[in-house]
C-alpha positions in Angstrom: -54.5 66.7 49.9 -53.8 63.0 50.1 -51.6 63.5 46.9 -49.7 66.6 47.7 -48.4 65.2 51.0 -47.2 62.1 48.9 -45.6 64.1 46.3 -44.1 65.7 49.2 -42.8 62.9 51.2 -41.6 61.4 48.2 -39.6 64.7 47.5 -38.0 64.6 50.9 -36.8 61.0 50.6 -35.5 61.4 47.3 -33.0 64.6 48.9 -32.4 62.7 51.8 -31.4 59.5 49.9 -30.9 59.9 46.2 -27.1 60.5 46.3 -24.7 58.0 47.3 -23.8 59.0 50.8 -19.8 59.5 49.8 -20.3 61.5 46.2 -18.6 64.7 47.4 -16.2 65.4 50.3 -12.8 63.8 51.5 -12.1 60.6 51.8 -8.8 59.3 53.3 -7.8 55.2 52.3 -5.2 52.5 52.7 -4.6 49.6 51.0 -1.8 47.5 49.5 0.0 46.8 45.7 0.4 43.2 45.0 4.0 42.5 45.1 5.2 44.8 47.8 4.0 48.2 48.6 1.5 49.6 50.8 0.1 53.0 50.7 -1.9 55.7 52.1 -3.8 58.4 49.8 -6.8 60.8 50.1 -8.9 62.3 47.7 -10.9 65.4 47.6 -14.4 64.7 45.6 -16.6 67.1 43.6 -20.1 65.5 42.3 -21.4 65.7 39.6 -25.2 64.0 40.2 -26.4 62.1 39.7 -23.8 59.8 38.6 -20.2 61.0 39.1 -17.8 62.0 41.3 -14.3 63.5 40.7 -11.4 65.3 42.0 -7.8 65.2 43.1 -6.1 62.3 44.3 -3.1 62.1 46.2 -1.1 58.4 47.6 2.4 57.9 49.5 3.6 54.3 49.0 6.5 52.3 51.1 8.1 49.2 51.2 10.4 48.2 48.9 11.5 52.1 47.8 9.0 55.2 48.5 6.3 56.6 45.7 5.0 59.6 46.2 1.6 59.9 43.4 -0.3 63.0 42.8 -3.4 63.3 39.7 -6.7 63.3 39.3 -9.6 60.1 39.9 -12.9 59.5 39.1 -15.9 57.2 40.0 -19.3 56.2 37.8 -21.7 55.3 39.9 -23.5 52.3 38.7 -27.2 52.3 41.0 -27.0 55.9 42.2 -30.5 56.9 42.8 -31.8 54.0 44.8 -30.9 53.7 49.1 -29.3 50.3 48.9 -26.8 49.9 51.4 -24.1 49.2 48.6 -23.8 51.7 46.0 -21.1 50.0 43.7 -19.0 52.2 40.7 -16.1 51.9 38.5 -13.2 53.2 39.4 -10.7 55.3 37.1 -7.8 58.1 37.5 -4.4 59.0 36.9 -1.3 61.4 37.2 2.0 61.6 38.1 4.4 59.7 40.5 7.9 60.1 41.5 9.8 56.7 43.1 12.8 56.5 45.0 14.9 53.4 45.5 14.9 51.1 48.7 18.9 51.4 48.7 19.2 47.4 48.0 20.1 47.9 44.2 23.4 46.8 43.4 26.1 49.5 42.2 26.1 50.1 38.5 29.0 49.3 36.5 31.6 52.4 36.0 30.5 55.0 33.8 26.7 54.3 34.2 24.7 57.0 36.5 23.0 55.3 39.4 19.8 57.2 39.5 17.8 56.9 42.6 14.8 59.2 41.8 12.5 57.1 39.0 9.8 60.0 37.5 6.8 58.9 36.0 3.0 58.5 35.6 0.0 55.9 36.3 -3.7 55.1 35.4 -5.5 53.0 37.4 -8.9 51.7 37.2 -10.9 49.0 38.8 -14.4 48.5 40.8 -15.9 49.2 44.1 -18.6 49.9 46.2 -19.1 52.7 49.0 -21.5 51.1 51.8 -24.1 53.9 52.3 -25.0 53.9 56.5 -28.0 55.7 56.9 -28.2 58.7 59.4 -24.2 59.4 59.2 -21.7 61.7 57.1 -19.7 58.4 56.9 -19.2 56.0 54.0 -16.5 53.1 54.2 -15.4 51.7 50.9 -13.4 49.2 48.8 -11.7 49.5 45.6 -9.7 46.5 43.6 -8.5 47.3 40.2 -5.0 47.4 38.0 -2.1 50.3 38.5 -0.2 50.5 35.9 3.2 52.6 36.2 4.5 54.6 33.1 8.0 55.0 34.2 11.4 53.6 32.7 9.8 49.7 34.1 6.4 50.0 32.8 4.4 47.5 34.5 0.9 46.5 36.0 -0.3 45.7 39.3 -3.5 44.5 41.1 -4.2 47.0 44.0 -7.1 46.7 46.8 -8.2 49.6 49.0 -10.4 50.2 52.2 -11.3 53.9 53.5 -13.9 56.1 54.3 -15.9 59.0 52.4 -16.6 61.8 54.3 -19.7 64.2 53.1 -23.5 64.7 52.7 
């Protein structure tokens, strides 16, 4: 008898805790670009235990123009089966972003089209962890990684995030 309740409290514990707390749900984040943007996104997440989580991604960034970015972003979940209090992953996604100019450009030269709408795409990737709190449907986060913008000025950028998973 002494075995089947062990079996079976170990069976509990293992629901109750074997996921990472912010796996599937919403989460809603801020964070910055290095240079000068800031930005706001959200995600809706879809596991896939015991390791990954996925789903579509959405970000508005200001300051120095407006980028609006819309795809699709994944996380690997490195320890996911264990209740430590940080459950760390890598980080990966992209999709599609549309930028619009802050206004400060200078005219172009006649005959040149001044185009204020800059169409494009993006992959990030990076690192993070999502600190499981016991007992809530809460899990705050950070991410820092690379963005890398595939528009007419292809370029990199470090980003950092903080938010909050929602779920479980």
């Amino acid at each position: 008898m002494r075995k089947v309740i062990t079996v079976g409290l170990l069976l509990i514990a293992a629901a109750a805790f074997g996921l990472p707390r912010g796996l599937a749900g919403p989460s809603v984040g801020f964070g910055g670009i290095l240079g000068d943007q800031a930005f706001v996104g959200g995600e809706i997440d879809f596991a896939s235990p015991p390791y990954i989580s996925w789903g579509p991604e959405a970000m508005l960034a200001f300051g120095g123009g407006v980028g609006i970015f819309g795809g699709v972003a994944g996380r690997v979940y490195i320890i996911p089966n264990y209740n430590y209090l940080a459950q760390p992953y890598f980080v990966f996604g992209g999709g599609l972003t549309v930028g619009f100019d802050a206004g400060d450009e200078p005219d172009p030269p006649p005959g040149v089209e001044d185009t204020d709408v800059h169409p494009g795409g993006y992959i990030h990737f990076g690192a993070g962890t999502d600190f499981d709190i016991p007992n809530t449907a809460i899990a705050p986060y950070i991410d820092l990684g690379g963005l890398v913008f595939l528009t007419d000025d292809t370029h990199a950028d470090f980003k950092i995030e903080l938010g909050v998973r929602f779920g479980k």
